[in-house]
PyMOL Python script that loads the backbone (N, CA, C, O; Angstrom):
from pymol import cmd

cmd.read_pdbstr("""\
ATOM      1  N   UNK A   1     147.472 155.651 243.901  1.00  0.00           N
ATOM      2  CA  UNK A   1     148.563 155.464 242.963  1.00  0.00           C
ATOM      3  C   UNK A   1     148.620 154.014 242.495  1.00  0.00           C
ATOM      4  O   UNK A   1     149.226 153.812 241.442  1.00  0.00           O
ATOM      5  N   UNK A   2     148.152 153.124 243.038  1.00  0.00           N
ATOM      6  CA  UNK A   2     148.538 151.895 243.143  1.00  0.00           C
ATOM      7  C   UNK A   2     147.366 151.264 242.007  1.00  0.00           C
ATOM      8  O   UNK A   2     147.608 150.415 241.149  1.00  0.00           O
ATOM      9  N   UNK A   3     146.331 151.785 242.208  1.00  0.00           N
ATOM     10  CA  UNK A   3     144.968 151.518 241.383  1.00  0.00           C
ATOM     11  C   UNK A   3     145.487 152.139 239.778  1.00  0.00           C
ATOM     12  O   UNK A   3     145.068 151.424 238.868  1.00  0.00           O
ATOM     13  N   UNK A   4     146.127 153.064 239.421  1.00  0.00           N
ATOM     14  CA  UNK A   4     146.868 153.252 238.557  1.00  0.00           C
ATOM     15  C   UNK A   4     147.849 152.394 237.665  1.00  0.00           C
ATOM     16  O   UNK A   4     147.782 152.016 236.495  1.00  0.00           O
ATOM     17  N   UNK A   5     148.701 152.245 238.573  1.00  0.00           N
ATOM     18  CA  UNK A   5     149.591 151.589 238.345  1.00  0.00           C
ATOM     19  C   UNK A   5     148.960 150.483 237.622  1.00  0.00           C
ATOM     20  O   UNK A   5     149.377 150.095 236.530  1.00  0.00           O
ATOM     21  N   UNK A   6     147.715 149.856 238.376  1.00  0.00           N
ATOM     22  CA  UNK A   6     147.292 148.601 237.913  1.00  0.00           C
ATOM     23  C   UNK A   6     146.800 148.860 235.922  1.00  0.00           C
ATOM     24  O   UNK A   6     146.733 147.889 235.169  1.00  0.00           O
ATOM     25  N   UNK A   7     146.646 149.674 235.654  1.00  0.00           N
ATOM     26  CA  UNK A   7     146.134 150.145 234.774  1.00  0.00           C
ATOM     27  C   UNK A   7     146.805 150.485 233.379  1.00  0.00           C
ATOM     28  O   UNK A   7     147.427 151.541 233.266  1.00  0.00           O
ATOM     29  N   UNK A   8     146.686 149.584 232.288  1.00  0.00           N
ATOM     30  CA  UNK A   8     147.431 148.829 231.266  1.00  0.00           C
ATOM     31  C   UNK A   8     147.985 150.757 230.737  1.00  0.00           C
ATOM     32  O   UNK A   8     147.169 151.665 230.890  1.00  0.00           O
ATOM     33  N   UNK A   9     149.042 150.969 230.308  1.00  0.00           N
ATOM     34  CA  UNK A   9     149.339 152.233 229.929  1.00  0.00           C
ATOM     35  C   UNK A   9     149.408 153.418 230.919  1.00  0.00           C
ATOM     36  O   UNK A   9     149.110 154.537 230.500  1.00  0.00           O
ATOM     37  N   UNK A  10     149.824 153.227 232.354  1.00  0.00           N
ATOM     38  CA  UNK A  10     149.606 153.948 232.861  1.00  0.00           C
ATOM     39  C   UNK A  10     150.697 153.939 234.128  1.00  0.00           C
ATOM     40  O   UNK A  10     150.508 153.046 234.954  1.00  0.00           O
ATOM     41  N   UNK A  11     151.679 154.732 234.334  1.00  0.00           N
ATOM     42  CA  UNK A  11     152.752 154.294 235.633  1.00  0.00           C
ATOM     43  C   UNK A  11     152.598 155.870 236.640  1.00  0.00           C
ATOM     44  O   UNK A  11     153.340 156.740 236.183  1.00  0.00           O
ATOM     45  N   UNK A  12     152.142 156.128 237.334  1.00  0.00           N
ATOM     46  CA  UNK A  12     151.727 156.978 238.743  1.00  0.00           C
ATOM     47  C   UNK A  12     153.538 156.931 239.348  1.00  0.00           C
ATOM     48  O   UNK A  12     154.279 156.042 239.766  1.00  0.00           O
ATOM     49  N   UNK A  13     153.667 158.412 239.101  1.00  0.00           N
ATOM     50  CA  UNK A  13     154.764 158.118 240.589  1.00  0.00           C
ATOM     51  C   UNK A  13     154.785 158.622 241.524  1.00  0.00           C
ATOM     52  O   UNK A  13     154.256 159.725 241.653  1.00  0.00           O
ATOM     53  N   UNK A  14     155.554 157.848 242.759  1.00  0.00           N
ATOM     54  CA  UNK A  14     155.113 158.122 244.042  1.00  0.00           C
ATOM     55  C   UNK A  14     155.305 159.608 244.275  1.00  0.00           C
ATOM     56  O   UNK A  14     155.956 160.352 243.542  1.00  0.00           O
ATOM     57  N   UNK A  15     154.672 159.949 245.365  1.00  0.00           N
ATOM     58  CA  UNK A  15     154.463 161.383 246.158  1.00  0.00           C
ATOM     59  C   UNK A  15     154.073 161.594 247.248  1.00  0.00           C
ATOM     60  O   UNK A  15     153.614 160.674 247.925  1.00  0.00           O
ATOM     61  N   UNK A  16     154.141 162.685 247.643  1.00  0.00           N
ATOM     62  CA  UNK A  16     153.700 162.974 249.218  1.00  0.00           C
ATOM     63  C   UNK A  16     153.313 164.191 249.191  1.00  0.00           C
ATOM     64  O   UNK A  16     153.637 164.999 250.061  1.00  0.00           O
ATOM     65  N   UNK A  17     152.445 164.518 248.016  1.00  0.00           N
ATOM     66  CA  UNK A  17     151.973 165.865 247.553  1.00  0.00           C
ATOM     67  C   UNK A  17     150.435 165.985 247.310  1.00  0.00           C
ATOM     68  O   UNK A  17     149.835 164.921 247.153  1.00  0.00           O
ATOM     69  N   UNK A  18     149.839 166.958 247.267  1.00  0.00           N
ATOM     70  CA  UNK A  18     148.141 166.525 247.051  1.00  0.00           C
ATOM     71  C   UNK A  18     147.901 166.551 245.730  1.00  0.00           C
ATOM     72  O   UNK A  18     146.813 166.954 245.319  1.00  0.00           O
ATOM     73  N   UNK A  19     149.227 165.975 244.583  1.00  0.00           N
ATOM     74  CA  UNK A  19     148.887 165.444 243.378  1.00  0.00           C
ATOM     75  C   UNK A  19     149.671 164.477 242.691  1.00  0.00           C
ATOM     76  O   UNK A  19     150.621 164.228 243.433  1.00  0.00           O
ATOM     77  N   UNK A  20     149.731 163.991 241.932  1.00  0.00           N
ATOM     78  CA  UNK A  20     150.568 162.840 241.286  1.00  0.00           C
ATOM     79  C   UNK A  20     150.891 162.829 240.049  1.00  0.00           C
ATOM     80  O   UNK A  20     149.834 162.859 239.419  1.00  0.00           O
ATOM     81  N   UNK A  21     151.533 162.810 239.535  1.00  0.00           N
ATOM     82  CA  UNK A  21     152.087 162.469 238.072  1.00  0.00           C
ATOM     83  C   UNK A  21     152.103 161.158 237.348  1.00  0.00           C
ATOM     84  O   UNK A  21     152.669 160.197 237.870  1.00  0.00           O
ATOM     85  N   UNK A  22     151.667 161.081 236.476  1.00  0.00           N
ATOM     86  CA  UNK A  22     151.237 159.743 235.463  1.00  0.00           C
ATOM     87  C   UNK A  22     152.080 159.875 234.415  1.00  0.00           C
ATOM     88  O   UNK A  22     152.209 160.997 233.924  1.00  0.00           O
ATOM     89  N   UNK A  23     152.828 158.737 233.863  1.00  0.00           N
ATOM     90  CA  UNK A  23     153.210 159.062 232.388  1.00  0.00           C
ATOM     91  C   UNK A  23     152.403 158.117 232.258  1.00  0.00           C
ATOM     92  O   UNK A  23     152.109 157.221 233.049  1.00  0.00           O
ATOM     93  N   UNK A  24     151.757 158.513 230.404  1.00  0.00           N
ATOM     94  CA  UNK A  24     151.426 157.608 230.069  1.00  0.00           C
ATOM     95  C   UNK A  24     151.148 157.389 228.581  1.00  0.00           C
ATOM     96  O   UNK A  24     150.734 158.281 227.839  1.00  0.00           O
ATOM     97  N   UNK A  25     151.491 155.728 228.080  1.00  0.00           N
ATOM     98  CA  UNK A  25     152.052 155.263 227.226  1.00  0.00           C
ATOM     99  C   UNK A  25     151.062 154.401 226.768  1.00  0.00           C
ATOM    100  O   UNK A  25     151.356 153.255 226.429  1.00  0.00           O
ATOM    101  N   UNK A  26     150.209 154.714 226.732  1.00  0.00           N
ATOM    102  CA  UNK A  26     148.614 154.514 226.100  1.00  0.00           C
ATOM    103  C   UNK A  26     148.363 155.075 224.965  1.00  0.00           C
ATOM    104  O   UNK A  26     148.470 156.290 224.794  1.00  0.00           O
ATOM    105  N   UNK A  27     147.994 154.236 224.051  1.00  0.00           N
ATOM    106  CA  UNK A  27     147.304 154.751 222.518  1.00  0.00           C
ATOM    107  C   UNK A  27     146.788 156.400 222.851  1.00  0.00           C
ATOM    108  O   UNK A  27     145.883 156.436 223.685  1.00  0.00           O
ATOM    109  N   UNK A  28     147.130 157.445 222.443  1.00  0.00           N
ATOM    110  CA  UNK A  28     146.545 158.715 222.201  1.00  0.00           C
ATOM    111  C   UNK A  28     147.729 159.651 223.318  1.00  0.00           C
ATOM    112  O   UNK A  28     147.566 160.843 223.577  1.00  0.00           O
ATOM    113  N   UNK A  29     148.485 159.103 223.674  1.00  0.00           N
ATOM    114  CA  UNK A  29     149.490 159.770 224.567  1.00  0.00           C
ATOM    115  C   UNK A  29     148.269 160.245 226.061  1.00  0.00           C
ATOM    116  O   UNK A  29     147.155 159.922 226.472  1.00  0.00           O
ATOM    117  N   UNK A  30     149.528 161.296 226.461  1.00  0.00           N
ATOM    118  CA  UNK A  30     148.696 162.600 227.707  1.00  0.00           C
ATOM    119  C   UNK A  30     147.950 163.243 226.924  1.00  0.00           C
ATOM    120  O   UNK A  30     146.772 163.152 227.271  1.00  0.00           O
ATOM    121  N   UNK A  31     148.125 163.910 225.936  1.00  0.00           N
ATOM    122  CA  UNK A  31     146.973 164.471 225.491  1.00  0.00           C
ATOM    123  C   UNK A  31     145.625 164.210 225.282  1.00  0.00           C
ATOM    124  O   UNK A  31     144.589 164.837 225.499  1.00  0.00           O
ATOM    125  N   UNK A  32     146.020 162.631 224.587  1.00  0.00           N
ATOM    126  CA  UNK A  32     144.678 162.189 224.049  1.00  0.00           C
ATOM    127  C   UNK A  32     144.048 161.513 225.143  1.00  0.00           C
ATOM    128  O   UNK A  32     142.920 161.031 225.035  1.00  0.00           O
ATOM    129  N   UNK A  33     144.924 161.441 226.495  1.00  0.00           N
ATOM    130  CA  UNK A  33     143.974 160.729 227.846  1.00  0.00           C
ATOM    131  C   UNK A  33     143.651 162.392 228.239  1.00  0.00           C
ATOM    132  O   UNK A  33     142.485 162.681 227.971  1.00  0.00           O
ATOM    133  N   UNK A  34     144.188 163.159 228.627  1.00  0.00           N
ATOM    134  CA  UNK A  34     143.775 164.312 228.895  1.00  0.00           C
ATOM    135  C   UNK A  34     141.926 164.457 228.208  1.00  0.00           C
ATOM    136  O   UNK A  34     140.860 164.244 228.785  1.00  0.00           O
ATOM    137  N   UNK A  35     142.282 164.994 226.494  1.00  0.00           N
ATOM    138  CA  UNK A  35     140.867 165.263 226.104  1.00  0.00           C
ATOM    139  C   UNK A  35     139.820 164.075 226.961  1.00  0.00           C
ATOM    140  O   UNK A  35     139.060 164.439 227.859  1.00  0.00           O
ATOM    141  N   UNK A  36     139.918 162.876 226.588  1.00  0.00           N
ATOM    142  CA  UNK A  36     139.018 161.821 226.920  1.00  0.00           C
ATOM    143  C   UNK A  36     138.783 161.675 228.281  1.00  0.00           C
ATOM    144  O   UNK A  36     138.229 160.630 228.622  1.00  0.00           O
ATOM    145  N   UNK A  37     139.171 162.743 229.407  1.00  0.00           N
ATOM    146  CA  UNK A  37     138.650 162.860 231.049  1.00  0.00           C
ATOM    147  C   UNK A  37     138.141 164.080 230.510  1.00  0.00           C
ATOM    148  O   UNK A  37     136.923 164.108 230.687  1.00  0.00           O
ATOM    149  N   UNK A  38     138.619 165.241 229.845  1.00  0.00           N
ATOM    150  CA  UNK A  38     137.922 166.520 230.063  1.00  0.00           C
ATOM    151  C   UNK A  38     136.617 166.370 229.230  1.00  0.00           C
ATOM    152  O   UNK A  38     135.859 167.338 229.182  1.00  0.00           O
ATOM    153  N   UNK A  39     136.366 165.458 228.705  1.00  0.00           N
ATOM    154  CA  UNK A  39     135.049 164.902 227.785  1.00  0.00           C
ATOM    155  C   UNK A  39     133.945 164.407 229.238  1.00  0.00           C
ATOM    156  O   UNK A  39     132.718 164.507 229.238  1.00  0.00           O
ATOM    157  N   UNK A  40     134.735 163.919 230.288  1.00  0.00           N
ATOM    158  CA  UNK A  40     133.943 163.595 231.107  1.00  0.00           C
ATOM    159  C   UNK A  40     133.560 163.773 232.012  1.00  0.00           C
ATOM    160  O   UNK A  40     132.983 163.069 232.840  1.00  0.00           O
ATOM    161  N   UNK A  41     133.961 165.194 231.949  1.00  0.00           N
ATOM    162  CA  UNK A  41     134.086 166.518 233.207  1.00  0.00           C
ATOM    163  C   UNK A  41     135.001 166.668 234.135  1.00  0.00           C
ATOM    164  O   UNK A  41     134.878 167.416 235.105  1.00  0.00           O
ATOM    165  N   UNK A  42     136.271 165.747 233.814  1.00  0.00           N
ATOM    166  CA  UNK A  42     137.387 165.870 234.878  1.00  0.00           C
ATOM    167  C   UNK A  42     138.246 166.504 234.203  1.00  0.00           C
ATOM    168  O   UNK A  42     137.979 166.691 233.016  1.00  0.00           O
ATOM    169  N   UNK A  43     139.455 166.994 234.715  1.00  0.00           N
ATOM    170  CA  UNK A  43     140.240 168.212 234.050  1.00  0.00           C
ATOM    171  C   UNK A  43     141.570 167.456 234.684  1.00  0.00           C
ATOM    172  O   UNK A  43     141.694 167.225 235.887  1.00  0.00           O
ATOM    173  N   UNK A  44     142.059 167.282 234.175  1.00  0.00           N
ATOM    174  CA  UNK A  44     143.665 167.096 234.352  1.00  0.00           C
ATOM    175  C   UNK A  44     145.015 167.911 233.478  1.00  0.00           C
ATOM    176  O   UNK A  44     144.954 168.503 232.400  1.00  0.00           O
ATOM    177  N   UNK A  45     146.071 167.718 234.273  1.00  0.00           N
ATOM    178  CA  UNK A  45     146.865 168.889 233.127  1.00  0.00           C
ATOM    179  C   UNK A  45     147.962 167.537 232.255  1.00  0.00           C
ATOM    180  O   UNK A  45     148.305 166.382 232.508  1.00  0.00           O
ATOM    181  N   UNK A  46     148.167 168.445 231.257  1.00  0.00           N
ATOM    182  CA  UNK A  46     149.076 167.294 230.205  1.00  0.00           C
ATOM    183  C   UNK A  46     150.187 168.309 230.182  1.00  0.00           C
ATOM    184  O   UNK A  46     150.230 169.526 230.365  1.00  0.00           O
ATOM    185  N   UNK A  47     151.274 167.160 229.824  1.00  0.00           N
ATOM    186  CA  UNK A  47     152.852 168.161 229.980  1.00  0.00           C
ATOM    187  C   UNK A  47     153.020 167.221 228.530  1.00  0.00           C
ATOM    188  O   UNK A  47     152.686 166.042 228.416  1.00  0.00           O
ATOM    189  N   UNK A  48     153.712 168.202 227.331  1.00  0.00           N
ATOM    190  CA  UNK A  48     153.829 167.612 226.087  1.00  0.00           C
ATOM    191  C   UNK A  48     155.369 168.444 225.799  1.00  0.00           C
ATOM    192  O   UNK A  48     155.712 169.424 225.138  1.00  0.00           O
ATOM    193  N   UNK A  49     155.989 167.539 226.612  1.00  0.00           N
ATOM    194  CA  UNK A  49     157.525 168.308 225.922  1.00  0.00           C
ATOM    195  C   UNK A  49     158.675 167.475 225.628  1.00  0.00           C
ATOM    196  O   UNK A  49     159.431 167.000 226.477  1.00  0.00           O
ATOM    197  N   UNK A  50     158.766 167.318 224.278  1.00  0.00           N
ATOM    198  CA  UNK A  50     159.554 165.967 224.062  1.00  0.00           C
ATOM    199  C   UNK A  50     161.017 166.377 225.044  1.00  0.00           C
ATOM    200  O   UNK A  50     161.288 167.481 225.516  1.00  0.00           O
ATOM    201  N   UNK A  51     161.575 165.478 225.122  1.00  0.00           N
ATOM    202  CA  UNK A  51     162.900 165.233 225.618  1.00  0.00           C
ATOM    203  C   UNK A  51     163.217 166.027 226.887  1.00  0.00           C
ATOM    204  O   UNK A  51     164.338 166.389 227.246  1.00  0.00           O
ATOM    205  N   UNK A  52     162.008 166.248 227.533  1.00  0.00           N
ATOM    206  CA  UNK A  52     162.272 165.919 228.822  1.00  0.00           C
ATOM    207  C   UNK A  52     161.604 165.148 230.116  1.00  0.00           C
ATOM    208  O   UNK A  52     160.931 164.158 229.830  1.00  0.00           O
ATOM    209  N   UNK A  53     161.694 165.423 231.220  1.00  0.00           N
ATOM    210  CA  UNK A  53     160.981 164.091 231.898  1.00  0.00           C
ATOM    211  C   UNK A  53     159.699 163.861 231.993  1.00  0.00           C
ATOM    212  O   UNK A  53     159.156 162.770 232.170  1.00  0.00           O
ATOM    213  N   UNK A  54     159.126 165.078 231.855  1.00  0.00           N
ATOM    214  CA  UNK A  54     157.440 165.291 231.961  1.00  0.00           C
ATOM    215  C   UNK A  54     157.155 164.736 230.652  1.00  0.00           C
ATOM    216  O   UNK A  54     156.376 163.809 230.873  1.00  0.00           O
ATOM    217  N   UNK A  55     157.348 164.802 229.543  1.00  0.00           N
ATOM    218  CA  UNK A  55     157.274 164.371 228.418  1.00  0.00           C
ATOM    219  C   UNK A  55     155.788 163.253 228.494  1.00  0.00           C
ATOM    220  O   UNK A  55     155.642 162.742 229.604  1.00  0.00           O
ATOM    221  N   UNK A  56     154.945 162.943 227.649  1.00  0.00           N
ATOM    222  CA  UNK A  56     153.957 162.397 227.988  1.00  0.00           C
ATOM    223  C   UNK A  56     153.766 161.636 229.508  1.00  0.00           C
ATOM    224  O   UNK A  56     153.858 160.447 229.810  1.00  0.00           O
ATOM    225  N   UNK A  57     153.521 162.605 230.168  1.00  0.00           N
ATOM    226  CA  UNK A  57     152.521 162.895 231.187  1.00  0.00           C
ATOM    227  C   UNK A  57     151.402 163.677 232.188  1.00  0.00           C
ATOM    228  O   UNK A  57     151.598 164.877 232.382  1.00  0.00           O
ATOM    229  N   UNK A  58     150.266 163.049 232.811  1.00  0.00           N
ATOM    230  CA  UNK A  58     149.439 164.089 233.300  1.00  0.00           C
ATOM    231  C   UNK A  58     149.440 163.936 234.915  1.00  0.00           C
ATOM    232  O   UNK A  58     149.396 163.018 235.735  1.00  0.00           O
ATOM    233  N   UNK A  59     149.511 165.288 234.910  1.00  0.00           N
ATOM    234  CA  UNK A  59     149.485 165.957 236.292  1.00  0.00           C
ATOM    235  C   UNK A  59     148.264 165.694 237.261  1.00  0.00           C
ATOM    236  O   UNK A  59     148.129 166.877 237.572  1.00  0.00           O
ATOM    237  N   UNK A  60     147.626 165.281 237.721  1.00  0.00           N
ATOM    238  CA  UNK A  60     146.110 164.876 238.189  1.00  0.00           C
ATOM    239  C   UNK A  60     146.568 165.350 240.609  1.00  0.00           C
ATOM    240  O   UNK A  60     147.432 165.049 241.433  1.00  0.00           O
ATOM    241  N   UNK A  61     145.244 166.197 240.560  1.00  0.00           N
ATOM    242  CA  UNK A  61     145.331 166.473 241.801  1.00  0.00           C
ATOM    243  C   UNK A  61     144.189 165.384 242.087  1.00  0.00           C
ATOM    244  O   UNK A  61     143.415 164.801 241.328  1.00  0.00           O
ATOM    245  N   UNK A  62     144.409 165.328 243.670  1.00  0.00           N
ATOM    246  CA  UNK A  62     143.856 164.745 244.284  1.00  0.00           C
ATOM    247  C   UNK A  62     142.652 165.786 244.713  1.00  0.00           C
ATOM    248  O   UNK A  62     142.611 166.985 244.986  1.00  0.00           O
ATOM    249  N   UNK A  63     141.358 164.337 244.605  1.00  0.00           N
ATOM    250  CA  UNK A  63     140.213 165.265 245.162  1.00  0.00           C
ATOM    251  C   UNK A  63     139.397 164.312 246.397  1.00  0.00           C
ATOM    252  O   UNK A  63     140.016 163.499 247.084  1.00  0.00           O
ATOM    253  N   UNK A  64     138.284 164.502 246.507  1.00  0.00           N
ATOM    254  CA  UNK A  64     136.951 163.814 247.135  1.00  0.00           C
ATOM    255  C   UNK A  64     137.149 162.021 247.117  1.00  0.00           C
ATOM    256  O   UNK A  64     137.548 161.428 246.114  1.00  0.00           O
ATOM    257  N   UNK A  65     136.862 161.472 248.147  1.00  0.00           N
ATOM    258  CA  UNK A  65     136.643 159.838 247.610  1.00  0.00           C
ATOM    259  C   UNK A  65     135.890 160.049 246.562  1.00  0.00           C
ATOM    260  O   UNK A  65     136.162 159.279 245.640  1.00  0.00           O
ATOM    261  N   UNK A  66     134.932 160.896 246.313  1.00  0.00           N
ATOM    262  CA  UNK A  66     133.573 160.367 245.030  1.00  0.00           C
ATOM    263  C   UNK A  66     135.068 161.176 243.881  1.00  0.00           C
ATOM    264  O   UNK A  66     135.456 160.378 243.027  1.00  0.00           O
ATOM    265  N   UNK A  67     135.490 161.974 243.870  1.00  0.00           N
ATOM    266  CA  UNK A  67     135.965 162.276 242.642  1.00  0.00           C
ATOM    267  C   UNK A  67     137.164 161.919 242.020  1.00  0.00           C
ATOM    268  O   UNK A  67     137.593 162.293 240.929  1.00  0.00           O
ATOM    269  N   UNK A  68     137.857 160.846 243.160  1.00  0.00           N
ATOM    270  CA  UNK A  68     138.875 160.386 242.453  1.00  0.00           C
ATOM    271  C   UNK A  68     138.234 158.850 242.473  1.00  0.00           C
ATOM    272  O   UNK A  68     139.097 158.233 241.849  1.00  0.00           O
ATOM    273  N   UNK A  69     137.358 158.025 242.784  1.00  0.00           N
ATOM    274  CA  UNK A  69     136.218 157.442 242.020  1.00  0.00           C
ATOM    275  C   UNK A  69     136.165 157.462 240.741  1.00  0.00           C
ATOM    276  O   UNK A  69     136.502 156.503 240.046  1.00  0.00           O
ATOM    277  N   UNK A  70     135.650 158.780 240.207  1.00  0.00           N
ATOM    278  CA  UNK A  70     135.553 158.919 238.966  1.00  0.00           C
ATOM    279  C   UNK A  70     136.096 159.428 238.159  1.00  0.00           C
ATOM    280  O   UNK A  70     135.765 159.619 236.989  1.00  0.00           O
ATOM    281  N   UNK A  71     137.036 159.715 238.729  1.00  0.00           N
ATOM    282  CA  UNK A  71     138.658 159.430 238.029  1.00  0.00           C
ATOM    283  C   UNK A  71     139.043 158.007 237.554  1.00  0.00           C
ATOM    284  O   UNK A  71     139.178 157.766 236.355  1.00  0.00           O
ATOM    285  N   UNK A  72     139.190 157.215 238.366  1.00  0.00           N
ATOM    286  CA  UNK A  72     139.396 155.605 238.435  1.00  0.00           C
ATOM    287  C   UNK A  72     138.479 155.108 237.232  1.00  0.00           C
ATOM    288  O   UNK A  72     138.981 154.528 236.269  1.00  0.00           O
ATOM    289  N   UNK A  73     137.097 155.363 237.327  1.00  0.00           N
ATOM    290  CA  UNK A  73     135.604 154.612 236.571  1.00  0.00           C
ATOM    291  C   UNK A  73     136.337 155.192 235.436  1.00  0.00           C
ATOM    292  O   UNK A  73     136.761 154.271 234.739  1.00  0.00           O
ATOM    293  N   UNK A  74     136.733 156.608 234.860  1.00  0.00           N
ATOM    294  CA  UNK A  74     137.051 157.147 233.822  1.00  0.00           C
ATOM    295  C   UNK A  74     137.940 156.369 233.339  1.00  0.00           C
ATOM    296  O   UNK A  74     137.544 155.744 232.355  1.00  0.00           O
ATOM    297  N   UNK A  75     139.167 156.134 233.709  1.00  0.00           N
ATOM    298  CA  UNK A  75     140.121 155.590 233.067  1.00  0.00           C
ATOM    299  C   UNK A  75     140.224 154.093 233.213  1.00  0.00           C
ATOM    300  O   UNK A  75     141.263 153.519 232.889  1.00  0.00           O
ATOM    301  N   UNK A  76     139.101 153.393 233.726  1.00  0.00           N
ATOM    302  CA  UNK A  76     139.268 151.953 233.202  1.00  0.00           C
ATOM    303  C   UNK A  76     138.280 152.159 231.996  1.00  0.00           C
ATOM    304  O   UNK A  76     138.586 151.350 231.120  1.00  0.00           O
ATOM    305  N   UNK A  77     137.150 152.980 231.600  1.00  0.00           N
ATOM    306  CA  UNK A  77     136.372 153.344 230.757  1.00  0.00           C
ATOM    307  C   UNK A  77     137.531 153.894 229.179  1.00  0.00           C
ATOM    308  O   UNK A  77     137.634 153.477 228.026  1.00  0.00           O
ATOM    309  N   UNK A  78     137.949 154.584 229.679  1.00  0.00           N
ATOM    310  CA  UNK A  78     138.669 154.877 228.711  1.00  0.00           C
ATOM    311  C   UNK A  78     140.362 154.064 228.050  1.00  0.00           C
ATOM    312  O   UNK A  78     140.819 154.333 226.939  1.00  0.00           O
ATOM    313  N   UNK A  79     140.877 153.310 228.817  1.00  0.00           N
ATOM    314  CA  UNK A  79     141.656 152.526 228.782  1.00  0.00           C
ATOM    315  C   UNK A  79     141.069 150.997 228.444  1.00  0.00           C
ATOM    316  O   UNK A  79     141.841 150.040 228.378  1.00  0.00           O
TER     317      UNK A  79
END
""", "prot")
cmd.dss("prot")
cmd.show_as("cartoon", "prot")
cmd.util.cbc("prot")
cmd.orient("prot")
């Protein structure tokens, strides 16, 4: 979460769940970070509902050290 956080457009909130929630306020919204991981074979879910709390953000489970790795490589790549 914290490696996130670090990450210009991007706020992780905390959990104690085997996934995390991101809003994020990055050029192209959740969606457009959504497409640009599923371009890179990672799949995350996007919640697009104005006026409420999910509202641009993505849902991302936790996986493998190697695959949340490249999760991380993805979104400093794409950010």
């Amino acid at each position: 979460v914290s490696a996130i956080d670090a990450m210009p457009g991007l706020q992780a909130f905390p959990t104690d769940a085997n996934f995390f929630l991101v809003r994020v306020t990055a050029d192209g919204g959740a969606n457009g970070l959504r497409d640009a991981l599923l371009a890179r074979g990672i799949a995350v879910k996007s919640f697009h509902t104005p006026g409420t709390p999910l509202d641009s953000c993505i849902r991302v489970s936790t996986g493998t050290p190697e695959q949340n790795a490249a999760l991380l490589a993805a979104l400093g790549d794409i950010l």
